[in-house]
FITIKE-543689 format. One record per atom (N, C-alpha, C): residue in three letters; residue number from 1; x, y, z. Coordinates in steps of 0.02 Angstrom, whole numbers, plus 50000, padded with zeros to 5 digits. Each point is the difference from the previous one (the first is absolute). Example, Ala and Ser with C-alpha at 12.3 -4.5 7.8 and 13.67 -1.06 7.14 Angstrom:
rec aa->ALA&i->1&east->50660&north->49716&up->50390;
rec aa->ALA&i->1&east->49955&north->50059&up->50000;
rec aa->ALA&i->1&east->50045&north->50060&up->50000;
rec aa->SER&i->2&east->49982&north->50053&up->49964;
rec aa->SER&i->2&east->50042&north->50059&up->50003;
rec aa->SER&i->2&east->49961&north->50055&up->50037;
REM end
This chain:
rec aa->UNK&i->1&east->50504&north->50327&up->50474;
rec aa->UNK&i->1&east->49945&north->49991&up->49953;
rec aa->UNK&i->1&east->50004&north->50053&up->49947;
rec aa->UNK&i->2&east->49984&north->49996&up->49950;
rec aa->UNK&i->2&east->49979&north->50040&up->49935;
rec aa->UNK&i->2&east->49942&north->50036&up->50004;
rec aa->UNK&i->3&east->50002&north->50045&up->49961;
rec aa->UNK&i->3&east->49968&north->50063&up->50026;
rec aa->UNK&i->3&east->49916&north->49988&up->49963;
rec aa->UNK&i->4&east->50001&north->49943&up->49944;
rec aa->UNK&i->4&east->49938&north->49968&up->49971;
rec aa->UNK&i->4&east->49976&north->49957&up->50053;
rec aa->UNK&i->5&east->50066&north->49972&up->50059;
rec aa->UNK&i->5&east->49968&north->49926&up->50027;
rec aa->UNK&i->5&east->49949&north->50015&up->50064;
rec aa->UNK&i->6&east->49951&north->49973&up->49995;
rec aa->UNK&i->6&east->49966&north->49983&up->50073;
rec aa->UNK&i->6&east->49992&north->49944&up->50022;
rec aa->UNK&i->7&east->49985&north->50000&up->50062;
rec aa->UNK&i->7&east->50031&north->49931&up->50059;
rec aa->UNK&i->7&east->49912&north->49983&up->49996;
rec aa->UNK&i->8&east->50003&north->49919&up->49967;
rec aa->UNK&i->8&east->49930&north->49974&up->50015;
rec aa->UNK&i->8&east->49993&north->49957&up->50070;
rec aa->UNK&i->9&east->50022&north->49950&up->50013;
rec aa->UNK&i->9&east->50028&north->49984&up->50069;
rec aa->UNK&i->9&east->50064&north->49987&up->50041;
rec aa->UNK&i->10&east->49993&north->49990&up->50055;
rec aa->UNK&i->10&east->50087&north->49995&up->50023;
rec aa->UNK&i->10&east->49958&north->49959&up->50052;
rec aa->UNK&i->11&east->50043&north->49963&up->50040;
rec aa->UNK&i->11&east->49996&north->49954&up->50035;
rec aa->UNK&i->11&east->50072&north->49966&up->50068;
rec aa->UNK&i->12&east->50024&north->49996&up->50040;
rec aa->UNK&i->12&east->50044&north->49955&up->50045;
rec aa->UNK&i->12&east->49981&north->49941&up->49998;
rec aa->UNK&i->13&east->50046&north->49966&up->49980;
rec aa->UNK&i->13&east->49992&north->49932&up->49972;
rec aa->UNK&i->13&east->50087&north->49959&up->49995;
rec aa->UNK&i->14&east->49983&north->49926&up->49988;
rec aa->UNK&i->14&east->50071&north->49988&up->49994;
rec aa->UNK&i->14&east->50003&north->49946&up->49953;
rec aa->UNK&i->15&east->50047&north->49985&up->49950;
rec aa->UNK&i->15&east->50011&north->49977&up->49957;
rec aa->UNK&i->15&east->50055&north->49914&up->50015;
rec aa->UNK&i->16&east->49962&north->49956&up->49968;
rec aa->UNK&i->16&east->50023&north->49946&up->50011;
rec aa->UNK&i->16&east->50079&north->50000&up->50016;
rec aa->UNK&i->17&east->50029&north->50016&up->49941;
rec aa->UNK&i->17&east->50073&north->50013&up->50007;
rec aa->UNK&i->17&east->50051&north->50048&up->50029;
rec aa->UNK&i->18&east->49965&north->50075&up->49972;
rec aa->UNK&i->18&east->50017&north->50043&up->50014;
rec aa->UNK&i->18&east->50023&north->50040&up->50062;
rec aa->UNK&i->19&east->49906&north->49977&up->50048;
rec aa->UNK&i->19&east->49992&north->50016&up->50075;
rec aa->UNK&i->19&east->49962&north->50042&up->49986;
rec aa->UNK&i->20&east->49996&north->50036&up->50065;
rec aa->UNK&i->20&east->49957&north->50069&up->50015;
rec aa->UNK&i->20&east->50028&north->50066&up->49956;
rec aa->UNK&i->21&east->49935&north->50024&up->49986;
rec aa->UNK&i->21&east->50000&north->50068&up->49960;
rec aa->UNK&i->21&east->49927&north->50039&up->49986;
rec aa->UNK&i->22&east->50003&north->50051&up->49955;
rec aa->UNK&i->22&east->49939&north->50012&up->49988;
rec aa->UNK&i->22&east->49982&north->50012&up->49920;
rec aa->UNK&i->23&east->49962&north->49956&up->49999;
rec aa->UNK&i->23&east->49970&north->49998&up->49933;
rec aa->UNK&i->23&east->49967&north->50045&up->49969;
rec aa->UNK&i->24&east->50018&north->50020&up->49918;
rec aa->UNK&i->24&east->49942&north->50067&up->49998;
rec aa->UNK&i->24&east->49995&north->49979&up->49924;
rec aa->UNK&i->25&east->49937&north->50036&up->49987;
rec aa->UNK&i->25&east->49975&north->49996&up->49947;
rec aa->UNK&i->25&east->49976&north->50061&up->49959;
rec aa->UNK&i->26&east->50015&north->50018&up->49950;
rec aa->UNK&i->26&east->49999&north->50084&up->49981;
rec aa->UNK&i->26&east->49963&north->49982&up->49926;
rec aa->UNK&i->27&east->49980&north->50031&up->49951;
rec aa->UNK&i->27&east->49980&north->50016&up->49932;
rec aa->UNK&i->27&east->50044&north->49967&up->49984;
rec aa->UNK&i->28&east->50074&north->50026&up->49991;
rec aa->UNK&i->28&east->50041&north->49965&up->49965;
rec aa->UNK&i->28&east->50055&north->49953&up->50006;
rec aa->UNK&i->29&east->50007&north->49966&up->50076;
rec aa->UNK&i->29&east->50046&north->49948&up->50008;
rec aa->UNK&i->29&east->49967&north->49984&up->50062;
rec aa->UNK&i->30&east->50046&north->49926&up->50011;
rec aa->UNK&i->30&east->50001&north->49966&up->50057;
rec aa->UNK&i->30&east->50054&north->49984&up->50032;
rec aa->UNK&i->31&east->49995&north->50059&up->50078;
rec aa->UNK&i->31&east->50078&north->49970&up->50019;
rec aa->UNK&i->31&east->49992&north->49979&up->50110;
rec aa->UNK&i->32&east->50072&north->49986&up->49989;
rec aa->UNK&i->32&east->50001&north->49973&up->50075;
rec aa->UNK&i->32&east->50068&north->50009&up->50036;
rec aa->UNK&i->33&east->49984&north->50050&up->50053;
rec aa->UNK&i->33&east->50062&north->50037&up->50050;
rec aa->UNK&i->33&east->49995&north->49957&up->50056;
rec aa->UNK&i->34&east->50065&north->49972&up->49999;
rec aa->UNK&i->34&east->50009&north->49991&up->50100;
rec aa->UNK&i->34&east->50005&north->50021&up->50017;
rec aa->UNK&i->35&east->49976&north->49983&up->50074;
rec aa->UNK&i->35&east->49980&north->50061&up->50052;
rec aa->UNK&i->35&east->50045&north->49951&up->50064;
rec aa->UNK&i->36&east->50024&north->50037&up->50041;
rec aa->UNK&i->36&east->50040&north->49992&up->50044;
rec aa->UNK&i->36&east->49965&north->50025&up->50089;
rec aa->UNK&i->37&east->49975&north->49957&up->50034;
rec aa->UNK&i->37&east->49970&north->50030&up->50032;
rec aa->UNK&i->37&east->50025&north->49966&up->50100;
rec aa->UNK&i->38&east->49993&north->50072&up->50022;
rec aa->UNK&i->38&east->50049&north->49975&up->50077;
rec aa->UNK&i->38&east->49914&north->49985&up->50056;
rec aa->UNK&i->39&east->50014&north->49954&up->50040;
rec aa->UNK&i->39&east->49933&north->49984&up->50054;
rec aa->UNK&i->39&east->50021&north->50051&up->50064;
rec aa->UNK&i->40&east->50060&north->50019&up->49998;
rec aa->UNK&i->40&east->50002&north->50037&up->50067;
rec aa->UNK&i->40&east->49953&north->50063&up->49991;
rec aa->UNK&i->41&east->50017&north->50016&up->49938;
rec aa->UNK&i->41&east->49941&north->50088&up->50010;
rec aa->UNK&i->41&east->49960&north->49997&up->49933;
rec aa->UNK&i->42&east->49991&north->49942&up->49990;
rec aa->UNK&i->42&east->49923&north->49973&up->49945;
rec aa->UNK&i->42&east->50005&north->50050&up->49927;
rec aa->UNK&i->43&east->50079&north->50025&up->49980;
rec aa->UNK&i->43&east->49999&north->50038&up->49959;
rec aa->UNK&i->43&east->50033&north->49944&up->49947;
rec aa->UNK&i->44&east->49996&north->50022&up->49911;
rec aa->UNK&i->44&east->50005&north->49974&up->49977;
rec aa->UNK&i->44&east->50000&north->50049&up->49931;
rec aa->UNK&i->45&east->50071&north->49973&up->49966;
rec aa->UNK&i->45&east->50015&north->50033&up->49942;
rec aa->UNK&i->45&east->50009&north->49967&up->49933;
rec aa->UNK&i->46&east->49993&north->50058&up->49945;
rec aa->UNK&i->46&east->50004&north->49958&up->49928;
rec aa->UNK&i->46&east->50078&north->49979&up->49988;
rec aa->UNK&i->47&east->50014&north->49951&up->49967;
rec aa->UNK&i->47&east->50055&north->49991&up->49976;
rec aa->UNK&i->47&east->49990&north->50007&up->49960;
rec aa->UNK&i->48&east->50051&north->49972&up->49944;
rec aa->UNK&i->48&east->50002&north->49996&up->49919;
rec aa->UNK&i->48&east->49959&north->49965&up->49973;
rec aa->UNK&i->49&east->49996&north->50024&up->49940;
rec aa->UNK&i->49&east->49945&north->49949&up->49954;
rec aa->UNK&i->49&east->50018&north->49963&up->49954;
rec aa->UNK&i->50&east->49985&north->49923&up->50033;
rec aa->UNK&i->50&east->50043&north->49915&up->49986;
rec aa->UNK&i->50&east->49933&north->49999&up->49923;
rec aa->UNK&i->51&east->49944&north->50033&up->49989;
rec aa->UNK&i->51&east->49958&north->49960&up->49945;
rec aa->UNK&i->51&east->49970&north->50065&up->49982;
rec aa->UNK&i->52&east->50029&north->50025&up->49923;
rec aa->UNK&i->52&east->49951&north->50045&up->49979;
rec aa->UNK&i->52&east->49986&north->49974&up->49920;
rec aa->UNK&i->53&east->49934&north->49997&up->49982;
rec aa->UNK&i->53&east->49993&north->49969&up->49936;
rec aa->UNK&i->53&east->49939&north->50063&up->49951;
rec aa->UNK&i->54&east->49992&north->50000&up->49943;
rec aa->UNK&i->54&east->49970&north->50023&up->49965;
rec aa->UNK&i->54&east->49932&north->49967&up->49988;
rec aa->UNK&i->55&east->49939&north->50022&up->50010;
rec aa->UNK&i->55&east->49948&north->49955&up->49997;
rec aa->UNK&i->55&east->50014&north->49941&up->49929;
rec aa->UNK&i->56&east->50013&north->50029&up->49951;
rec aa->UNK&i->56&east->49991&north->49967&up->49933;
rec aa->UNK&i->56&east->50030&north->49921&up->50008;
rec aa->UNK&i->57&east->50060&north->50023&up->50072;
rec aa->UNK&i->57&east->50033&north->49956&up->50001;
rec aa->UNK&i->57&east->49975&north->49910&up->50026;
rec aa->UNK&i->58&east->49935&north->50038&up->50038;
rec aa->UNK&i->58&east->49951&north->49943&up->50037;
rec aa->UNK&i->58&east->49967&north->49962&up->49949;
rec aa->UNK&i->59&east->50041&north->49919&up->50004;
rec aa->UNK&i->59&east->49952&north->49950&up->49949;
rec aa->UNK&i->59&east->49970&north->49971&up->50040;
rec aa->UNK&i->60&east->49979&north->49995&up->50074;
rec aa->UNK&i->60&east->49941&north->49963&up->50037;
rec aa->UNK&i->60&east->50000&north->50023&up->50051;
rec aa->UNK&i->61&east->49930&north->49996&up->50029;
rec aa->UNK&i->61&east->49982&north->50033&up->50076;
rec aa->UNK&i->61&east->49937&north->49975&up->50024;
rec aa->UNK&i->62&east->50025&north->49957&up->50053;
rec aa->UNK&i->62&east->49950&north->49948&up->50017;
rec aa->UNK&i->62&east->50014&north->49990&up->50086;
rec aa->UNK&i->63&east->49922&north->49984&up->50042;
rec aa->UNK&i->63&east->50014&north->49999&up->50086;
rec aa->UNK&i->63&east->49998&north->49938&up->50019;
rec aa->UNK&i->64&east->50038&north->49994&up->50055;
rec aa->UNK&i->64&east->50007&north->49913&up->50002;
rec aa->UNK&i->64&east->49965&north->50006&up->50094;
rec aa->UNK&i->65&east->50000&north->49943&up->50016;
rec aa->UNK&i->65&east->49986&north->49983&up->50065;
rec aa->UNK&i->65&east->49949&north->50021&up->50040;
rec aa->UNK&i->66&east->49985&north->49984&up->50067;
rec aa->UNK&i->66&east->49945&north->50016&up->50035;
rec aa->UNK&i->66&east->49999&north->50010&up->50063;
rec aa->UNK&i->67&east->50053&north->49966&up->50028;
rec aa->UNK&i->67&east->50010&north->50036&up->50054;
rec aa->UNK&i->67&east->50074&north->50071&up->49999;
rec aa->UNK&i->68&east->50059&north->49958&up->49958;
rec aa->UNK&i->68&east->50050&north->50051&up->49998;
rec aa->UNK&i->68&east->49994&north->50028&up->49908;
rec aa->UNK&i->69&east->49960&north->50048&up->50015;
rec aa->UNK&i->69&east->49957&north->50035&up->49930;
rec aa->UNK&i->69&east->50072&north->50040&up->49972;
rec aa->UNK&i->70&east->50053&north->49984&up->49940;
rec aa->UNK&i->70&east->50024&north->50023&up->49966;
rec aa->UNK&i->70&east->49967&north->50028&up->49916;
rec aa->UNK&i->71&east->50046&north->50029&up->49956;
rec aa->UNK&i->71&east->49975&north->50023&up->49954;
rec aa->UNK&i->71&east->50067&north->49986&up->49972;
rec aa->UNK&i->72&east->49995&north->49967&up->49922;
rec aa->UNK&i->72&east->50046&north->49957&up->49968;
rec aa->UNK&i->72&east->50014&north->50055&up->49944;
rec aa->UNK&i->73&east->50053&north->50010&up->49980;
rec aa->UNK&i->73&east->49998&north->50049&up->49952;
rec aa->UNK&i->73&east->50052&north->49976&up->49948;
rec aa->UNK&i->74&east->50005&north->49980&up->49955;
rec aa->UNK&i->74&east->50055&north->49986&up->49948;
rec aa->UNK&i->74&east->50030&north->50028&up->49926;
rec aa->UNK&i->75&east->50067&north->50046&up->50025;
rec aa->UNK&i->75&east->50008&north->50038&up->49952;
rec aa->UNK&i->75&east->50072&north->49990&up->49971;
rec aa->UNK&i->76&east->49992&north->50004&up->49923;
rec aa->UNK&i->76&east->50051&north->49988&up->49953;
rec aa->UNK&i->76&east->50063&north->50055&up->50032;
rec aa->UNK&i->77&east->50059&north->49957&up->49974;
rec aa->UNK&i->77&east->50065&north->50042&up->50020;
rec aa->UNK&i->77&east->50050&north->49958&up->49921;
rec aa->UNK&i->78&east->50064&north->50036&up->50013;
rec aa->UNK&i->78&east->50049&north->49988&up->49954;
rec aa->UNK&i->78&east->50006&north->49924&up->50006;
rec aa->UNK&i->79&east->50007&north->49981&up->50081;
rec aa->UNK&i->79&east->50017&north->49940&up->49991;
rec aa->UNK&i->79&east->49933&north->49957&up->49991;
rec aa->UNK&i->80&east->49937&north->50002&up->49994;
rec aa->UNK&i->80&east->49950&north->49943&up->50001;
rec aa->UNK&i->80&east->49954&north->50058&up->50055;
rec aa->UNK&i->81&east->49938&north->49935&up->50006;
rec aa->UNK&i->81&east->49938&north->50017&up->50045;
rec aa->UNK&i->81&east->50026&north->50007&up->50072;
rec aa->UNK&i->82&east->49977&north->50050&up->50028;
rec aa->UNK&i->82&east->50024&north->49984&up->50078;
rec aa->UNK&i->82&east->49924&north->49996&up->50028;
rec aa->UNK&i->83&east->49992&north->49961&up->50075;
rec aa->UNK&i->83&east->49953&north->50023&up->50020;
rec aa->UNK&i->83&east->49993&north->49994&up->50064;
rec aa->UNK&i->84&east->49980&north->50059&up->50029;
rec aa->UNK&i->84&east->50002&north->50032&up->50052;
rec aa->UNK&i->84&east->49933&north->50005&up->50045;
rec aa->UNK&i->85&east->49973&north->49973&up->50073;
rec aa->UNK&i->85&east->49965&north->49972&up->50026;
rec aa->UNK&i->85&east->49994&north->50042&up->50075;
rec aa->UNK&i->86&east->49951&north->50051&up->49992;
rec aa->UNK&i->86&east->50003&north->50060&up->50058;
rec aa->UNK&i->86&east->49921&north->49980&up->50048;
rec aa->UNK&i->87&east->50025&north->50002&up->50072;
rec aa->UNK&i->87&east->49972&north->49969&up->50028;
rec aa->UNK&i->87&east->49926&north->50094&up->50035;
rec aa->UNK&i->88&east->49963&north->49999&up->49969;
rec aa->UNK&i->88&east->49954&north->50053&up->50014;
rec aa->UNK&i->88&east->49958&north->49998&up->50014;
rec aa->UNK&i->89&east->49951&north->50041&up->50049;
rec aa->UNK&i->89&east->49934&north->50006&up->50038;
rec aa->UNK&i->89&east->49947&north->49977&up->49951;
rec aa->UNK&i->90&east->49980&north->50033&up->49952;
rec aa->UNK&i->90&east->49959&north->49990&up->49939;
rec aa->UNK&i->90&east->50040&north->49976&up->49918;
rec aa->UNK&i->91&east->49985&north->49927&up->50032;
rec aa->UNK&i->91&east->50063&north->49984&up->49920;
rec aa->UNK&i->91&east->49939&north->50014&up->49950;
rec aa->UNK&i->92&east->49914&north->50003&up->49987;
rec aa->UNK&i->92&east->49981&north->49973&up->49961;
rec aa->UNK&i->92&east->49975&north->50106&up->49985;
rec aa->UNK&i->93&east->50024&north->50048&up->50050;
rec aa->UNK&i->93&east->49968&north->50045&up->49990;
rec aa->UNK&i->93&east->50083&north->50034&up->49942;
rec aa->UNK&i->94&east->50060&north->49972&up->50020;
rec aa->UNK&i->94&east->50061&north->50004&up->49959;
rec aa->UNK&i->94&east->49986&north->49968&up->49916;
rec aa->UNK&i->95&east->49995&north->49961&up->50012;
rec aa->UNK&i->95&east->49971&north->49969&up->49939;
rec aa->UNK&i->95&east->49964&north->50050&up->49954;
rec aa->UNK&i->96&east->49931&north->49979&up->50017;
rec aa->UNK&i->96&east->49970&north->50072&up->49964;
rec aa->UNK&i->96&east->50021&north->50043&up->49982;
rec aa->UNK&i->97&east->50045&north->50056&up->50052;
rec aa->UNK&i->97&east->50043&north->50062&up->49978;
rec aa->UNK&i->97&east->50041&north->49986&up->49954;
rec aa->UNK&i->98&east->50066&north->49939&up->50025;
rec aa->UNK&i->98&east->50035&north->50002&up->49924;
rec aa->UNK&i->98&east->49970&north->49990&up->49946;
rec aa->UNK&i->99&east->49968&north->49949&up->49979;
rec aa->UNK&i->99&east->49985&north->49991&up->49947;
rec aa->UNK&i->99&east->49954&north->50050&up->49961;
rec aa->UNK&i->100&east->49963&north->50040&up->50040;
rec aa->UNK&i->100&east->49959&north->50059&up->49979;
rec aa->UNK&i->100&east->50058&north->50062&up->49975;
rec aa->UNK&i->101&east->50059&north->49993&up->50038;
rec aa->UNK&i->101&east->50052&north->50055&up->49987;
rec aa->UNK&i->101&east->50050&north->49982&up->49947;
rec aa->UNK&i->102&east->49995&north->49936&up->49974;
rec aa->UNK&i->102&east->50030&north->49977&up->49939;
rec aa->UNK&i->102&east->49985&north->50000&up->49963;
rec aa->UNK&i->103&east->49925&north->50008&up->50008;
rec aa->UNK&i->103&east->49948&north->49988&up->49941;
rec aa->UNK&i->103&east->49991&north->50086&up->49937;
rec aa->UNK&i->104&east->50001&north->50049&up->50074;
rec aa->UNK&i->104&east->49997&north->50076&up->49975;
rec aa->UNK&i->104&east->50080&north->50014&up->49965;
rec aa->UNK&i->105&east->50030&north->49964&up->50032;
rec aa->UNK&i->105&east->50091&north->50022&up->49975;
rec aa->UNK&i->105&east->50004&north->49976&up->49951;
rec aa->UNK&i->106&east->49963&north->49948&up->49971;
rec aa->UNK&i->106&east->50017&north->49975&up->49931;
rec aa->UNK&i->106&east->49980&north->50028&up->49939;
rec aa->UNK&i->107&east->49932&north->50050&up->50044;
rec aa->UNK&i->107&east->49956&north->50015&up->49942;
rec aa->UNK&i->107&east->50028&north->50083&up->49983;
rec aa->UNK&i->108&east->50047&north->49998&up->50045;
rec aa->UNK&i->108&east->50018&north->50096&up->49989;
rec aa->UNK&i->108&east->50037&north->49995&up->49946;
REM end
């Protein structure tokens, strides 16, 4: 992290495509590390980070479902829109945060 950035939420969660990782949400980006994790001794580590984006970069952020509560997020890249569908405890309390954290990043 950057020495301006602070961590607004983070979350264990897993991503339609991607899989398991942990989602985080900071002032100034949105990204997502796999996590690699063993059941024999319930430990569990970061991998690399498969999704790191720039807020500016977020053109939609919207929660879908009701029983399996994801949070839809769709952000511009070189090649087109991607969009990426993270399955989280509080999709509608995610919601709020990003868009409240996109909202301040735009205005700096």
């Amino acid at each position: 992290m950057e020495t301006n950035e602070k961590r607004i939420m983070q979350e264990d969660c897993s991503e339609d495509s991607l899989g398991p990782g942990i989602l985080t949400l900071t002032n100034l980006r949105l990204a997502f590390d796999k996590t690699e994790g063993r059941i024999l001794d319930f430990s569990k580590k970061f991998g690399k980070t498969v999704l790191e984006t720039k807020l500016d970069q977020i053109t939609d952020v919207a929660k879908e479902g009701r029983l399996m509560k994801k949070i839809r997020i769709k952000i511009k890249t070189d090649e087109g829109e991607k969009v990426y569908k993270f399955g989280v405890y509080s999709n509608g309390k995610w919601e709020k945060e990003v868009k409240e954290a996109i909202s301040k990043y735009s205005s700096q």
